[in-house]
Backbone and ligand atoms as CSV (ligand in chain L), in Angstrom:
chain,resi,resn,atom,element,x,y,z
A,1,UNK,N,N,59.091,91.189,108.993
A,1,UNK,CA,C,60.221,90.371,109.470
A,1,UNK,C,C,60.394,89.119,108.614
A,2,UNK,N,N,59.210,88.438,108.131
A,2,UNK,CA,C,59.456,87.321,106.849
A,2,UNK,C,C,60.346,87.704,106.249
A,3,UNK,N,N,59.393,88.622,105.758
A,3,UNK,CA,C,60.216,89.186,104.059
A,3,UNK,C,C,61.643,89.222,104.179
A,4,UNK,N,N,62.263,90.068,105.252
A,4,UNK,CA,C,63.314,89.865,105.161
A,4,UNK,C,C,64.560,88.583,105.624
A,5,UNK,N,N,63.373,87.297,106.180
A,5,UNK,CA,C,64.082,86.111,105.964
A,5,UNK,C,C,63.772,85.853,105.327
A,6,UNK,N,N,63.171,85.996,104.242
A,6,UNK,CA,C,62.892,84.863,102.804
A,6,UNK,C,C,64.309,86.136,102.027
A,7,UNK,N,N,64.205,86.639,102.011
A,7,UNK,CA,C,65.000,87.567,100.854
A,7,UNK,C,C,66.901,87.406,101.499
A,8,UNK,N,N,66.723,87.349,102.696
A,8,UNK,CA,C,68.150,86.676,103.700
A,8,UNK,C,C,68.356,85.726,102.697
A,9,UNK,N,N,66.957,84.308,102.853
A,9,UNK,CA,C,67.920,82.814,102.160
A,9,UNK,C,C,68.204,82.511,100.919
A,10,UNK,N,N,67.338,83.713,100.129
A,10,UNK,CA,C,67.410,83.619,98.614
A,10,UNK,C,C,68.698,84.199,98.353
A,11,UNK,N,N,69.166,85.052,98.876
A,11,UNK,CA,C,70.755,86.243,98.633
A,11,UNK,C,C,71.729,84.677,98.737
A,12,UNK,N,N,71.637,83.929,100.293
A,12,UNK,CA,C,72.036,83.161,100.727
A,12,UNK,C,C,71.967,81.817,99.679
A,13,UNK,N,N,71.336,81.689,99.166
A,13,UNK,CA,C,71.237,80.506,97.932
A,13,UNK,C,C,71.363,80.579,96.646
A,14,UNK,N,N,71.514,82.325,96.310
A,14,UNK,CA,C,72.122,82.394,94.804
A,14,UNK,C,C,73.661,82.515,95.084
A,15,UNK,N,N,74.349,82.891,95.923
A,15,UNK,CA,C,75.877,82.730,96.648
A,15,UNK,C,C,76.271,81.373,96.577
A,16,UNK,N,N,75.074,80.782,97.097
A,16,UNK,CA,C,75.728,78.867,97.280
A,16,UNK,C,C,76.189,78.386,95.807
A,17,UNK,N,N,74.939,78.622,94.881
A,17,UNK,CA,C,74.598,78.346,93.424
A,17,UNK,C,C,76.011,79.308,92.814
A,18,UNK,N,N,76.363,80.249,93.004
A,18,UNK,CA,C,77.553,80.800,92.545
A,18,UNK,C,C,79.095,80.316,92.647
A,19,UNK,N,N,79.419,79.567,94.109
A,19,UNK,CA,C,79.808,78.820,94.738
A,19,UNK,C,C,80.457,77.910,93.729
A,20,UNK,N,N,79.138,77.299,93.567
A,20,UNK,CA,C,79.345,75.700,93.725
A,20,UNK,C,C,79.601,75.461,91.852
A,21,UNK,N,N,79.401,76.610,90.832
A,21,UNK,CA,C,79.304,76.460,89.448
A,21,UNK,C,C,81.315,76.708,89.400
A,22,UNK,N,N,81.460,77.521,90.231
A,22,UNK,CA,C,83.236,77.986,90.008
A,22,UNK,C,C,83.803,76.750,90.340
A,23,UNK,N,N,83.641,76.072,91.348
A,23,UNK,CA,C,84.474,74.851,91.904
A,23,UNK,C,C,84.324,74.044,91.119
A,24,UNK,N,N,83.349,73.931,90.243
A,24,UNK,CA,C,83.556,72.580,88.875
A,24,UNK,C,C,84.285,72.429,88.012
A,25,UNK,N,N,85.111,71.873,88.013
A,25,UNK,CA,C,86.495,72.275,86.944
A,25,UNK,C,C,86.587,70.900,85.973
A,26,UNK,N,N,86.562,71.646,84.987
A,26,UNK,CA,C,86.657,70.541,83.583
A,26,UNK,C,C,87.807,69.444,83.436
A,27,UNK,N,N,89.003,69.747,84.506
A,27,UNK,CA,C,90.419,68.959,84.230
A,27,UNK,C,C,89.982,67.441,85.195
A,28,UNK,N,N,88.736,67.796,86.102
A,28,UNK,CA,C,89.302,66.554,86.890
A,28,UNK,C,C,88.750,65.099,86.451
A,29,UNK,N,N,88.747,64.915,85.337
A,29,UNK,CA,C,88.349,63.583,85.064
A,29,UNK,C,C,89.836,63.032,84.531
A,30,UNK,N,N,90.631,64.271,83.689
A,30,UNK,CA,C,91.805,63.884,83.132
A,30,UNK,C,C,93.041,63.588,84.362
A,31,UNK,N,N,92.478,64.508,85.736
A,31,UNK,CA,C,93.679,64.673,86.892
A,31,UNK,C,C,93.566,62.475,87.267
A,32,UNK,N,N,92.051,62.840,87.382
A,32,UNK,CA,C,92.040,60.821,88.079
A,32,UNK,C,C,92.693,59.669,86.842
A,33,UNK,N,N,92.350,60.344,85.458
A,33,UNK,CA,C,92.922,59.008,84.619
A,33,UNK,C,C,94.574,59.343,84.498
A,34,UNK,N,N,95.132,60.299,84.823
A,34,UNK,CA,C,96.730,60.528,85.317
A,34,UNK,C,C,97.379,59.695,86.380
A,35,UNK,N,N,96.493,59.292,87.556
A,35,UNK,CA,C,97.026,59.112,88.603
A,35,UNK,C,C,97.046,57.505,88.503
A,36,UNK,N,N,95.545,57.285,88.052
A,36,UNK,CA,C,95.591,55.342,87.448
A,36,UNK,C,C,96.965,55.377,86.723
A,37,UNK,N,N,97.509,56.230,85.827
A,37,UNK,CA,C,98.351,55.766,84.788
A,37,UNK,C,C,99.657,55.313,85.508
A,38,UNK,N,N,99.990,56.571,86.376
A,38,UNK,CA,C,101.317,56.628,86.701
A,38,UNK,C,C,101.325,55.089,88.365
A,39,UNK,N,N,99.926,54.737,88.578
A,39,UNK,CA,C,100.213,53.485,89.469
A,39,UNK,C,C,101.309,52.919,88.948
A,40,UNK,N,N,102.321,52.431,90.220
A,40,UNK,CA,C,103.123,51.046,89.710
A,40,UNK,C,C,102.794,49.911,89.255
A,41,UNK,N,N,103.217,49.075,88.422
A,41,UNK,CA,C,102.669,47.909,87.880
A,41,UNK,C,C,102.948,46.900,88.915
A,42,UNK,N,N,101.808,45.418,88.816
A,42,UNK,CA,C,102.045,45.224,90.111
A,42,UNK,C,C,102.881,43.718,89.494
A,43,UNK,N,N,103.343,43.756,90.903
A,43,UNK,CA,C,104.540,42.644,90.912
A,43,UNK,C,C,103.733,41.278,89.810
A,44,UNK,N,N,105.242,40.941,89.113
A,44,UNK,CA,C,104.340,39.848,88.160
A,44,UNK,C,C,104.987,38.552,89.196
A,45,UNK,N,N,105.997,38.283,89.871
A,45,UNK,CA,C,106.275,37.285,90.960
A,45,UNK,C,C,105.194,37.080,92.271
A,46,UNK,N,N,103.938,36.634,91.691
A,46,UNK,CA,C,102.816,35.764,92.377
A,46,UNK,C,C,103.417,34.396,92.700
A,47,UNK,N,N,102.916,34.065,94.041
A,47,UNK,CA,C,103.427,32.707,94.520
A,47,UNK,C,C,102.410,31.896,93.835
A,48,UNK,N,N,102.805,30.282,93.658
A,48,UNK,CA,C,101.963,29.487,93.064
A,48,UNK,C,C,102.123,28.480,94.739
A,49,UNK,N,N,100.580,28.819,95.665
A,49,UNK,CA,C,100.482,27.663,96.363
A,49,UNK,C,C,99.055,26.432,95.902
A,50,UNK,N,N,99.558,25.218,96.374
A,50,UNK,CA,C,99.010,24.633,95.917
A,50,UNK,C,C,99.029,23.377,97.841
A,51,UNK,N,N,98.146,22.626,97.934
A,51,UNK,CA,C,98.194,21.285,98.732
A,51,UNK,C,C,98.929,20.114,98.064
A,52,UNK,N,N,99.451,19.071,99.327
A,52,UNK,CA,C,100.429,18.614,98.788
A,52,UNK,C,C,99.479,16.962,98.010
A,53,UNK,N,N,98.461,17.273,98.327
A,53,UNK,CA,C,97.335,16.930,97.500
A,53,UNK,C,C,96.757,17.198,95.953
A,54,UNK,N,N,96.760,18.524,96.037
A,54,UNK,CA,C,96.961,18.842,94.396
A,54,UNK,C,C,97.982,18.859,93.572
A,55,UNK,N,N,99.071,18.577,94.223
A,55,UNK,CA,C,100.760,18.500,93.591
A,55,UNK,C,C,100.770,17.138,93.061
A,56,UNK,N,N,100.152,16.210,94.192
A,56,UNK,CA,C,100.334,14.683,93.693
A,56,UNK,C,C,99.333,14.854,92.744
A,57,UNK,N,N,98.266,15.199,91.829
A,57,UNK,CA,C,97.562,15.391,91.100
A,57,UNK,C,C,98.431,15.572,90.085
A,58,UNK,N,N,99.467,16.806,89.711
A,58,UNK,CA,C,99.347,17.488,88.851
A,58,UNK,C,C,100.877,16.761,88.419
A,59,UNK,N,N,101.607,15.724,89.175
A,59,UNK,CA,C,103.035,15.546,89.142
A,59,UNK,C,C,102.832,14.082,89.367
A,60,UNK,N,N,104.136,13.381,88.519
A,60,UNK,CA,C,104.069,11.635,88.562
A,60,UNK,C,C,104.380,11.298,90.379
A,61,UNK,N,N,105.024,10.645,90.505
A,61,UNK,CA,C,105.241,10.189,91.519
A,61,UNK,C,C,106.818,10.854,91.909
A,62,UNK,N,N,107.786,10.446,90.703
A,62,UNK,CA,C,109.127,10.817,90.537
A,62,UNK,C,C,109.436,12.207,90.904
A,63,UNK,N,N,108.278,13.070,90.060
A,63,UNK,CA,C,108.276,14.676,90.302
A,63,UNK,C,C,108.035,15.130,91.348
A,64,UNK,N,N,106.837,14.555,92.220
A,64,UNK,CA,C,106.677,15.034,93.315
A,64,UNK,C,C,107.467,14.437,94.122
A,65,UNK,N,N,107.805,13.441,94.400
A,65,UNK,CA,C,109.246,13.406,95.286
A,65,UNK,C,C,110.525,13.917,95.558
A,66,UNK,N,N,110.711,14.754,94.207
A,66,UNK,CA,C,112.330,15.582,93.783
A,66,UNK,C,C,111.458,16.812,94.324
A,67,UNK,N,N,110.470,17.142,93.925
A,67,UNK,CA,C,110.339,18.644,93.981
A,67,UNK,C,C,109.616,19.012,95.122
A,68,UNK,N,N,108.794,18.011,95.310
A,68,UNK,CA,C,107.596,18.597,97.345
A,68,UNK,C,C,108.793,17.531,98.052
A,69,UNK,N,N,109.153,16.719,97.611
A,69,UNK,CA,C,109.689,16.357,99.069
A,69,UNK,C,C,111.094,16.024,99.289
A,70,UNK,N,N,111.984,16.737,98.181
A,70,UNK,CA,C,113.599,17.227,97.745
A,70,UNK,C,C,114.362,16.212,97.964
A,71,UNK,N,N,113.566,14.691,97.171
A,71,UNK,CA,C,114.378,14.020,96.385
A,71,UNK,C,C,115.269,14.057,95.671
A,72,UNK,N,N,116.914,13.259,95.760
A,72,UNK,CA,C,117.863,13.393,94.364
A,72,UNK,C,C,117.291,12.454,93.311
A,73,UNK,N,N,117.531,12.651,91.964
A,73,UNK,CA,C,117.238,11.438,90.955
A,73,UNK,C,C,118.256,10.977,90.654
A,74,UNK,N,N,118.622,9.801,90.369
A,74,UNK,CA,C,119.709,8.993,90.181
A,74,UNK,C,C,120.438,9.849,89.393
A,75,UNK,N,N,121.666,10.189,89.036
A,75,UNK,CA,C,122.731,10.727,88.211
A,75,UNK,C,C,122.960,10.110,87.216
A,76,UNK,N,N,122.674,10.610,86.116
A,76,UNK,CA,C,122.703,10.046,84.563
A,76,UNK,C,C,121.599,9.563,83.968
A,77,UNK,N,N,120.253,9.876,85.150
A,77,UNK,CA,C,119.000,9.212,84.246
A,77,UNK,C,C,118.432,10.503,84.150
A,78,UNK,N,N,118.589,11.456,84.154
A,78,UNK,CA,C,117.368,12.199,83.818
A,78,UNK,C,C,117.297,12.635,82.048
A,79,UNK,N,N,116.187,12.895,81.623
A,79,UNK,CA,C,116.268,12.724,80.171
A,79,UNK,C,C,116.770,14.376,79.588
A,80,UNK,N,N,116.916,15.020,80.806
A,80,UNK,CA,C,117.485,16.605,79.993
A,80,UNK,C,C,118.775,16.398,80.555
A,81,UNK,N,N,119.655,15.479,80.960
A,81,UNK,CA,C,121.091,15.844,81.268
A,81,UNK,C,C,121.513,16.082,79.864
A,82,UNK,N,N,121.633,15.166,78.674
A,82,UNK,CA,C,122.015,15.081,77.724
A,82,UNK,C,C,121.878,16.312,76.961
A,83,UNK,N,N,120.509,16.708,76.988
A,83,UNK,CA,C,119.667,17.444,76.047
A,83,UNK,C,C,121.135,19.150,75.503
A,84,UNK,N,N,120.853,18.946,74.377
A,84,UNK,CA,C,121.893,20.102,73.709
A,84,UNK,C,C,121.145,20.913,72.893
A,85,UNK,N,N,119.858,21.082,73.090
A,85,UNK,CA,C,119.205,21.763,72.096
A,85,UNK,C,C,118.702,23.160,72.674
A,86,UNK,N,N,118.575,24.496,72.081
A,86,UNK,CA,C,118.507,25.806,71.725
A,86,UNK,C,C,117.068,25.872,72.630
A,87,UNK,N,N,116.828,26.280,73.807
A,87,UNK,CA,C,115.519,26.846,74.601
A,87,UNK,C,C,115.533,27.043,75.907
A,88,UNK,N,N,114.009,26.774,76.224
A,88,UNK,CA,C,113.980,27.684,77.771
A,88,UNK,C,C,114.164,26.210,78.535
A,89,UNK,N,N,114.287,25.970,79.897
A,89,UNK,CA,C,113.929,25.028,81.111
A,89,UNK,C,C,113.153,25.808,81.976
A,90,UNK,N,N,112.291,25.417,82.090
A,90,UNK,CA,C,111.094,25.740,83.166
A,90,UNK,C,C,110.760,25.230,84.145
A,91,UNK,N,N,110.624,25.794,85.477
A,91,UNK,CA,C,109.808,24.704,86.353
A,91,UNK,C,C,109.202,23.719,86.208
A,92,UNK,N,N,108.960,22.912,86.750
A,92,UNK,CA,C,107.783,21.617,86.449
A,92,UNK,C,C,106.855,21.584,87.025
A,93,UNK,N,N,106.662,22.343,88.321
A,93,UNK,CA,C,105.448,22.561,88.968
A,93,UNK,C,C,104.825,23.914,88.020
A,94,UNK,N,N,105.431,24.786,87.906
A,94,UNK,CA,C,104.734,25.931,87.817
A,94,UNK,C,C,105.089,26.470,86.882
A,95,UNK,N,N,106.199,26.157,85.728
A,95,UNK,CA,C,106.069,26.883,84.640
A,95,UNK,C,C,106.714,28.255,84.858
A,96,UNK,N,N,107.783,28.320,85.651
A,96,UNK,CA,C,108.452,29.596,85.391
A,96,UNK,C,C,109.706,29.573,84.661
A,97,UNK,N,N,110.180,30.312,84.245
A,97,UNK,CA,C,111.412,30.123,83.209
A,97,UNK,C,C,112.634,29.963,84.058
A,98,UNK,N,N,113.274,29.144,84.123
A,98,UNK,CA,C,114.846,29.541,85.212
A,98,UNK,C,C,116.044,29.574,84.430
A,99,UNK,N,N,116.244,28.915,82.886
A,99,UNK,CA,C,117.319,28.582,83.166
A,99,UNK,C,C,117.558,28.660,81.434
A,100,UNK,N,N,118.487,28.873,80.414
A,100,UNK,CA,C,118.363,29.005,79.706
A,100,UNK,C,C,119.720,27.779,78.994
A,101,UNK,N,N,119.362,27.104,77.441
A,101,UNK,CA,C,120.824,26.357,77.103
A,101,UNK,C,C,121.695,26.746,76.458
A,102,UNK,N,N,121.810,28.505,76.689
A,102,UNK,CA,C,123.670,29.072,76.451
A,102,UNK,C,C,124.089,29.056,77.514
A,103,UNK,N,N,123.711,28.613,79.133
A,103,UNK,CA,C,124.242,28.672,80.325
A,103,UNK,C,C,124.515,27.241,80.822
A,104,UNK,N,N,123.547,26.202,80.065
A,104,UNK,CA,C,124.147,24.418,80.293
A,104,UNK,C,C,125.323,24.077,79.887
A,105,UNK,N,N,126.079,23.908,80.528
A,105,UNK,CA,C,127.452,22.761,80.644
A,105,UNK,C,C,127.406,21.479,81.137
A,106,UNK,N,N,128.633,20.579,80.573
A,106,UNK,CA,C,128.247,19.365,80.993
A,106,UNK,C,C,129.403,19.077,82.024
A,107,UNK,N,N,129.054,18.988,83.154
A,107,UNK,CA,C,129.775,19.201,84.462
A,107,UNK,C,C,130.400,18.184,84.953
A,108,UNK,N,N,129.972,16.551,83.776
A,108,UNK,CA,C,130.146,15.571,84.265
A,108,UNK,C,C,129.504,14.916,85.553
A,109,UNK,N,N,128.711,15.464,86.219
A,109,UNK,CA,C,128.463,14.779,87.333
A,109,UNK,C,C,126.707,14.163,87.538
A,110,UNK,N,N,126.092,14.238,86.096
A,110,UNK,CA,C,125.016,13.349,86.184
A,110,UNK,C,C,124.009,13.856,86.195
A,111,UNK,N,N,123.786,15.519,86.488
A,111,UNK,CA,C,122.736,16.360,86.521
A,111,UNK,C,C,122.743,17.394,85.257
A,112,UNK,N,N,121.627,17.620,84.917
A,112,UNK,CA,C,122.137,19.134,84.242
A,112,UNK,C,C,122.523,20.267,85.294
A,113,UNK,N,N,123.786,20.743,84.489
A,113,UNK,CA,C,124.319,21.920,84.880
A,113,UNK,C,C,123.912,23.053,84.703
A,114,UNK,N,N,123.948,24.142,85.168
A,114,UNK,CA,C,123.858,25.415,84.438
A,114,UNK,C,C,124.749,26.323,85.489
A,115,UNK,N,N,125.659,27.611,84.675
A,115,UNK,CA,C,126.678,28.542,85.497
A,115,UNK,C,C,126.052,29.464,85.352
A,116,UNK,N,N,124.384,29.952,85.314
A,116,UNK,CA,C,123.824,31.033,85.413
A,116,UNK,C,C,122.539,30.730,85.341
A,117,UNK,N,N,121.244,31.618,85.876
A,117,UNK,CA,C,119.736,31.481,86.307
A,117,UNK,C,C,119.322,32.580,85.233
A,118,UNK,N,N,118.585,32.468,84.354
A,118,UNK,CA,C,117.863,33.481,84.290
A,118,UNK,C,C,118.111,34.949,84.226
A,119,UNK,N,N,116.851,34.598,85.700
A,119,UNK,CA,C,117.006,35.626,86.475
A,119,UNK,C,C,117.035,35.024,88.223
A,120,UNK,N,N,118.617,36.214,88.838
A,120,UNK,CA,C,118.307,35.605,89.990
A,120,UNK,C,C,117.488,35.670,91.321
A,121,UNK,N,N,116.227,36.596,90.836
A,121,UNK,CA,C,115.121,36.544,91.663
A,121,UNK,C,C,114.279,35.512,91.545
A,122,UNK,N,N,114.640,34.310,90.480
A,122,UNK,CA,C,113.513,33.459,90.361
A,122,UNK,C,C,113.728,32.325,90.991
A,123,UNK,N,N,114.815,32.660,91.633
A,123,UNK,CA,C,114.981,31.483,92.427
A,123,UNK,C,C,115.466,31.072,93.805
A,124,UNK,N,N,114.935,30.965,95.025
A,124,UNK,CA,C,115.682,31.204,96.251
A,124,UNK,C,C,116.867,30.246,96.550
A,125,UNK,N,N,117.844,30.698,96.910
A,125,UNK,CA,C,118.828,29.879,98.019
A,125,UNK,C,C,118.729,29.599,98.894
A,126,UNK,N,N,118.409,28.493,99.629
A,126,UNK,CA,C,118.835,27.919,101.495
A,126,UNK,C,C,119.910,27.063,101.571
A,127,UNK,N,N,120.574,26.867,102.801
A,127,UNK,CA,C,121.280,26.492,103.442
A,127,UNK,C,C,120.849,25.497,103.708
A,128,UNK,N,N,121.878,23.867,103.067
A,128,UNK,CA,C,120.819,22.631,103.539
A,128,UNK,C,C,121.741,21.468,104.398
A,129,UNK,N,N,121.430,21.222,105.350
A,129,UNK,CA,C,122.609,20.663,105.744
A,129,UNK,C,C,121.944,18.979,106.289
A,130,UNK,N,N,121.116,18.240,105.355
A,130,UNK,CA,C,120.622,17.095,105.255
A,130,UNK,C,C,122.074,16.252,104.995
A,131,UNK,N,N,121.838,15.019,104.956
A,131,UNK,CA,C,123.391,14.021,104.565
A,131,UNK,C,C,124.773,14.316,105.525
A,132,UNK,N,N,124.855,14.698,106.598
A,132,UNK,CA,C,125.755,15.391,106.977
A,132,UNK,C,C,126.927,16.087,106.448
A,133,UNK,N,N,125.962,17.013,105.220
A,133,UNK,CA,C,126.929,17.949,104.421
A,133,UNK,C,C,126.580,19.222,104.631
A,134,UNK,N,N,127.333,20.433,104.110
A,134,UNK,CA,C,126.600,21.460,104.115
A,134,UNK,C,C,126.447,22.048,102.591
A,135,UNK,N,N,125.295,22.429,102.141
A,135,UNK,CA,C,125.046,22.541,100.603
A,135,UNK,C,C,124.419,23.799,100.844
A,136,UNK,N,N,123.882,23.985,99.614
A,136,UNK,CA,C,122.976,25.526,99.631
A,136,UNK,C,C,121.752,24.521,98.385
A,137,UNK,N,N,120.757,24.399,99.291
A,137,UNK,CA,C,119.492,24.170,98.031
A,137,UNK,C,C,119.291,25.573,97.075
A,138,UNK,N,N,118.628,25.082,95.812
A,138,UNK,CA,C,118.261,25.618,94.951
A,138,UNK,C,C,116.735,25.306,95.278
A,139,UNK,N,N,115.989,26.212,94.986
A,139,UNK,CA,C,114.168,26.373,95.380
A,139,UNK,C,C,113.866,27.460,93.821
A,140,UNK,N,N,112.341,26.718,93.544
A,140,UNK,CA,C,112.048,27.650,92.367
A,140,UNK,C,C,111.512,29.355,93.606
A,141,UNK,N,N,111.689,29.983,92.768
A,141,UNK,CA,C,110.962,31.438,93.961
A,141,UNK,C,C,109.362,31.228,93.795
A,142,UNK,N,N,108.996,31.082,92.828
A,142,UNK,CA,C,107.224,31.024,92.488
A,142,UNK,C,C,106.343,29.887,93.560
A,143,UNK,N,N,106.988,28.602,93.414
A,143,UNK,CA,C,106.113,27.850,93.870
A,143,UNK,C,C,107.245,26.665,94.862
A,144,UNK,N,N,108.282,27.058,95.321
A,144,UNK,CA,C,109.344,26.333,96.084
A,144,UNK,C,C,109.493,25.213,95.801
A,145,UNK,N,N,109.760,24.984,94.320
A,145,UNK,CA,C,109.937,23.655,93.924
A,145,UNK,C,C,111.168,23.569,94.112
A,146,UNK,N,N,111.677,22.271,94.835
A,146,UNK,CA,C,113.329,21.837,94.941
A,146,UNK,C,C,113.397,21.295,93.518
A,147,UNK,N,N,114.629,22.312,93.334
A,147,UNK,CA,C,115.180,22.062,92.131
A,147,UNK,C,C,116.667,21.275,92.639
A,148,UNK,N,N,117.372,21.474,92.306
A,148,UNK,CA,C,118.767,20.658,93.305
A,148,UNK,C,C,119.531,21.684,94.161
A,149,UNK,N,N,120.993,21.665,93.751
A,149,UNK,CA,C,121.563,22.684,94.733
A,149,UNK,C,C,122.443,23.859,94.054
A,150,UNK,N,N,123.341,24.607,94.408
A,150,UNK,CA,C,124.373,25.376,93.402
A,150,UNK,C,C,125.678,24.964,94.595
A,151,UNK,N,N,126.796,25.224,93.711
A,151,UNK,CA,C,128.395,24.770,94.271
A,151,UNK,C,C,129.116,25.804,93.650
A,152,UNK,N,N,130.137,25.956,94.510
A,152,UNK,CA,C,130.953,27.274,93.827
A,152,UNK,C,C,132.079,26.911,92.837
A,153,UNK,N,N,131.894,25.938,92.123
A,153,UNK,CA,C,132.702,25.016,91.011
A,153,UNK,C,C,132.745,25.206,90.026
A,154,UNK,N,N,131.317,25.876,89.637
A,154,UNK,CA,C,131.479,26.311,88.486
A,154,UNK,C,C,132.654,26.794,87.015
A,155,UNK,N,N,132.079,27.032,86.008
A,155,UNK,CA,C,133.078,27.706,85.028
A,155,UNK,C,C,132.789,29.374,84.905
A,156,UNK,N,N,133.873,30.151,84.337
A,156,UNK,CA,C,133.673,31.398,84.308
A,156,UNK,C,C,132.536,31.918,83.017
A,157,UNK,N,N,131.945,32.971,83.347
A,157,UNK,CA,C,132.287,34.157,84.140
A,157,UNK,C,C,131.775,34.247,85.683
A,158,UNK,N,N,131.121,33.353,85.637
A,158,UNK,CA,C,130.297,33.154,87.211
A,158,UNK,C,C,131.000,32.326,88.271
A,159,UNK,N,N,131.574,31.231,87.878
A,159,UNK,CA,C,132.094,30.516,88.585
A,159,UNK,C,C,131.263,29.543,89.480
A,160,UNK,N,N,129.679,29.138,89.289
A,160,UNK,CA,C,128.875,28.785,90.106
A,160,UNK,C,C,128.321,27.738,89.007
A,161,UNK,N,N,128.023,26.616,90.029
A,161,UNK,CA,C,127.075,25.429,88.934
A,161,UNK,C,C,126.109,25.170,89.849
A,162,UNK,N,N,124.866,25.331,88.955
A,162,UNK,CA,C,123.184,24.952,89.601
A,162,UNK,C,C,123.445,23.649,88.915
A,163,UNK,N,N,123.306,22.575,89.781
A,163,UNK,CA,C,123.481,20.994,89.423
A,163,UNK,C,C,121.361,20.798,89.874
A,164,UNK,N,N,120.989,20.690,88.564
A,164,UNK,CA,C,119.572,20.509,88.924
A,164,UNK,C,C,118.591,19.086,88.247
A,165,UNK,N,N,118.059,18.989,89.032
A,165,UNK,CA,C,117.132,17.402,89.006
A,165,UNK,C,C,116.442,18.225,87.552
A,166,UNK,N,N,116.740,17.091,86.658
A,166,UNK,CA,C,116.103,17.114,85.164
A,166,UNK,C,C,114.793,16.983,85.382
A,167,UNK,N,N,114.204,16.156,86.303
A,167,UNK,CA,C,112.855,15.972,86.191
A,167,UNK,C,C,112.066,17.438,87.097
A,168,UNK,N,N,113.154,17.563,87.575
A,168,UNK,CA,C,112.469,19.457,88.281
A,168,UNK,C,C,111.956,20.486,86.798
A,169,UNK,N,N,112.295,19.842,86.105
A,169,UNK,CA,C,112.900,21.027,84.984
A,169,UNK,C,C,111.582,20.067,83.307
A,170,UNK,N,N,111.132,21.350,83.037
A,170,UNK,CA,C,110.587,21.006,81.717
A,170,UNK,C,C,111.255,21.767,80.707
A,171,UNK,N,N,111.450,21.274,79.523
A,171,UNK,CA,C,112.085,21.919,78.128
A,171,UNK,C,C,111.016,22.521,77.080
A,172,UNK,N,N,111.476,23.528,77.074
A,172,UNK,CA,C,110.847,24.237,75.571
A,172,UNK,C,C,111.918,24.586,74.071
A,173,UNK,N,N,111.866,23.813,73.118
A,173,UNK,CA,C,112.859,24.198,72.505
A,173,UNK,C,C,112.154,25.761,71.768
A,174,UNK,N,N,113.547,26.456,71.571
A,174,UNK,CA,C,112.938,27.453,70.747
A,174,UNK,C,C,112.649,27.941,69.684
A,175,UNK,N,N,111.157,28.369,68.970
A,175,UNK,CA,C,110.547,28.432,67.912
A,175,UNK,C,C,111.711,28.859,67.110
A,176,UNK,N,N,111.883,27.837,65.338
A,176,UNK,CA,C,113.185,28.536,64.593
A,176,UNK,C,C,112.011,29.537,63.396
A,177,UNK,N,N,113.183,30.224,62.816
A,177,UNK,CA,C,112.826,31.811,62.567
A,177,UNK,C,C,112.863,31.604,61.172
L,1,ZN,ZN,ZN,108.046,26.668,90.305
């Protein structure tokens, strides 16, 4: 009666061993580095939070008042109203690109202008109805820096002017070729 359970588990364990050599298949290292590939890339719009502690760190006094606590700056002082030169404007907290100077006009009214963003995911719109007016703030999208507001005044093809606090805004001119 052994014999024929030892000779049962051996039948029974060269079957397993037969098994288990077919199911090993040479493709699946290439099937897993397929599936990494085709992942979506992940969102490059990361929020930049920060305390309103490390903002006063990283920003004069002027900056953090326009931008954490959506100060206007006087009209005609900021040092990029003027500015006519070829580059990017960037956030000032955070360094995202918003705004480019084939889209600055001079709107006359003391701010830099611009009749187009970028891009317009980089920047949110709210509804602001401080001063007993009703406006639409301009907010960076990355790190909700008040930038100023937009008005439907604009020039064509858009018809819209982002009237924005110069000191919201840093300049990069662009590298010549
Ligand atoms: Zn920002």
């Amino acid at each position: 009666m052994k014999k024929v359970l030892i000779v049962v588990f051996c039948v029974a364990l060269t079957i397993a061993l037969i098994c288990g050599l077919q199911k090993s298949d040479p493709d699946n290292g290439l099937q897993e580095k397929n599936i990494k590939k085709s992942q979506p890339e992940k969102s490059k719009m990361e929020k930049v939070i920060k305390t309103e502690e490390e903002w006063k760190i990283l920003l004069t006094d002027t900056e953090y008042k326009v931008t954490r606590e959506k100060a206007t700056e006087r009209p005609f002082t900021g040092e990029l109203y003027y500015n006519d030169e070829t580059g990017v404007y960037s956030c000032k907290c955070c360094g995202a690109e918003l705004f480019r100077s084939e889209n600055k006009f001079d709107a006359g009214c003391g701010w830099p202008s611009f009749w187009d963003a970028i891009d317009k995911y980089k920047i949110i719109e709210k509804k602001d109805y401080s001063y007993g007016m009703i406006r639409t703030e301009v907010l960076c999208a990355k790190c909700d820096a008040h930038l100023g507001h937009v008005f439907d005044d604009g020039p064509n093809p858009t018809g819209i002017r982002y009237c924005i606090n110069s000191v919201s805004l840093s300049f990069k001119k662009d590298s010549t070729k």
